[in-house]
C-alpha positions as CSV (number, residue, x, y, z in Angstrom):
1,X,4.1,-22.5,-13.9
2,X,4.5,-19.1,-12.8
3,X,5.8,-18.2,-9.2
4,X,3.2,-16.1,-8.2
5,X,3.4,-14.1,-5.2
6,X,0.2,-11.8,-3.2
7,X,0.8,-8.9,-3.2
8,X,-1.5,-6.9,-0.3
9,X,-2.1,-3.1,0.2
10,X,-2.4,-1.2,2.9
11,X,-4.0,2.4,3.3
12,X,-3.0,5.1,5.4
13,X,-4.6,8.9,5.1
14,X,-3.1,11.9,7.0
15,X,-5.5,14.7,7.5
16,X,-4.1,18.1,10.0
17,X,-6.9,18.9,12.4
18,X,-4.6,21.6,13.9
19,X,-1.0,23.3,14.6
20,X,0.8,19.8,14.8
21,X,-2.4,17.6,15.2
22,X,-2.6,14.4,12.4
23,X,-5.1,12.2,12.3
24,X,-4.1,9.1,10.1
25,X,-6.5,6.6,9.6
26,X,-5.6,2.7,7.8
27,X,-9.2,2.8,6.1
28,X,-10.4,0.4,8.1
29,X,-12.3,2.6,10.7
30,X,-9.0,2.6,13.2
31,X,-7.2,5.9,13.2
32,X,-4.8,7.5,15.6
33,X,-3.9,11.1,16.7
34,X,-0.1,12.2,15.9
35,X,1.3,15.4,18.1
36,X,4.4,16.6,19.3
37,X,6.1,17.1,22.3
38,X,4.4,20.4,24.3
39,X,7.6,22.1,23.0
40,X,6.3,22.1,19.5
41,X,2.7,20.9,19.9
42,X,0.6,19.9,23.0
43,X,1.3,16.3,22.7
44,X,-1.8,14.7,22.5
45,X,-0.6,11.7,20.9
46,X,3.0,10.3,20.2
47,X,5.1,11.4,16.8
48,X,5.2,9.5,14.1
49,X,8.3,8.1,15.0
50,X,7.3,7.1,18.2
51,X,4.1,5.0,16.4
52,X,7.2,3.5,14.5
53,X,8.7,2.4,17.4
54,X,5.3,0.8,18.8
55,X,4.7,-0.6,15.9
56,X,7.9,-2.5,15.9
57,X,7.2,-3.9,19.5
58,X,3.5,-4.5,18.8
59,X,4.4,-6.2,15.6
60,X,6.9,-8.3,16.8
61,X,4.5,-9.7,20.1
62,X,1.8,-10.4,17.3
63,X,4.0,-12.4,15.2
64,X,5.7,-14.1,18.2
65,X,2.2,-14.7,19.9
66,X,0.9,-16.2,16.1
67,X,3.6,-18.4,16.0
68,X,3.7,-19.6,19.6
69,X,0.2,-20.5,18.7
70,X,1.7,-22.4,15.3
71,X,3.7,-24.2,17.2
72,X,1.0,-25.3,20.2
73,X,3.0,-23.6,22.8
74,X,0.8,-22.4,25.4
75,X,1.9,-18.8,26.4
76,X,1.1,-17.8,29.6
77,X,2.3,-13.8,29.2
78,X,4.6,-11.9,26.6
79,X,6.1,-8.1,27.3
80,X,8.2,-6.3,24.9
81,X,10.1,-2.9,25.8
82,X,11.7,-1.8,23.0
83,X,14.1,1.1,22.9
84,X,15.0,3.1,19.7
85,X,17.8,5.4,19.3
86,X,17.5,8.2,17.3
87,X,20.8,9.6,15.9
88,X,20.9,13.4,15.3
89,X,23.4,13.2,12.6
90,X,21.1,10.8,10.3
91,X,17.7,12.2,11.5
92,X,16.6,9.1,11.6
93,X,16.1,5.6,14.5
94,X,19.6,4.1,14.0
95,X,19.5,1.5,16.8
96,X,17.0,-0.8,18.7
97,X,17.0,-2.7,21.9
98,X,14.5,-5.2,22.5
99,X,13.7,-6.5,26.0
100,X,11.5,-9.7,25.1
101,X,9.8,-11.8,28.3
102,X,7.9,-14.5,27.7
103,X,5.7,-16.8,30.6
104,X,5.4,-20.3,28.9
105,X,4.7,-23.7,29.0
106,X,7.7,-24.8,26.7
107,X,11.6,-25.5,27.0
108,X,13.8,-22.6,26.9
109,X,14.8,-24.0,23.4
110,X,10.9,-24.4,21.7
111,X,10.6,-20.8,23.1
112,X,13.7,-19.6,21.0
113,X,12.9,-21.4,18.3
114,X,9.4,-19.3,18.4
115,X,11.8,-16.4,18.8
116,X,14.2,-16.7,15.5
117,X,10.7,-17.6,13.6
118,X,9.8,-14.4,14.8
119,X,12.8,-12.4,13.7
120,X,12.6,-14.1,10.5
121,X,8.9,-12.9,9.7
122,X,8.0,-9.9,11.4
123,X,7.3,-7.3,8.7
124,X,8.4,-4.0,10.7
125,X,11.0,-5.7,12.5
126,X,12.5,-6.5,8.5
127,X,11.7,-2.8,7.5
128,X,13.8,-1.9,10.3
129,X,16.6,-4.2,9.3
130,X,16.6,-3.7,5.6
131,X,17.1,0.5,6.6
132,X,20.3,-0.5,8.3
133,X,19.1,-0.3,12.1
134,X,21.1,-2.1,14.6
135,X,18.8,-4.3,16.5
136,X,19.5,-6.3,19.9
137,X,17.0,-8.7,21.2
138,X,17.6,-9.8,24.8
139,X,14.8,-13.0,25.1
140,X,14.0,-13.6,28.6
141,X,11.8,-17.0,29.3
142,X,10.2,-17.9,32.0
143,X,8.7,-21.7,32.2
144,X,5.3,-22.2,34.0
């Protein structure tokens, strides 16, 4: 039998409205407006890197919050401040820092279990590491 694996695809159109103004839509009805900085633009929405930092952190608390859920772990709150580094030299995000906190009704140990699940599964959070980026997680827990 064959090992067949699903293969999904995602859309994303860019349309300029103006100067430095990009709408891109996922062809789903959500869109979002890219700018830069009021040096170059007039920053009415962050740069694309920026959405690729936010989407790091917001796909990392969905996947943790899914598998909390997996695992019957009732969670109380979840924060994530990530910071990216971007390095001048390679143009590009080259480090990360996440700050995870997490309100739960679980050991410290179920709630790091949740945790490397996460790490292990979270599809921007593995873009990130299979471009080379240096990631630290600092997991902070909090039992209630």
């Amino acid at each position: 039998m064959l090992n067949v694996k699903t293969m999904t695809k995602l859309r994303a159109d860019a349309l300029l409205v103006k100067d430095f103004k990009i709408v891109v839509d996922d062809g789903r009805s959500h869109s979002v407006c890219l700018d830069q900085p009021f040096d170059e633009g007039s920053d009415m929405g962050p740069t694309a890197l920026e959405l690729c930092v936010m989407s790091f952190a917001g796909c990392y608390a969905t996947i943790f919050a899914l598998t909390m859920k997996k695992m019957r772990i009732p969670l109380n709150e979840l924060s994530i401040m990530l910071e990216a580094v971007k390095s001048e030299k390679e143009g590009t995000i080259t480090e990360a820092k996440m700050n995870i906190t997490v309100k739960a009704r679980a050991t410290v140990d179920r709630v790091r279990r949740a945790h490397q699940l996460t790490v292990k599964t979270c599809p921007v959070g593995l873009l990130y590491e299979k471009a080379g980026v240096k990631i630290e997680y600092n997991l902070q827990t909090q039992q209630q």
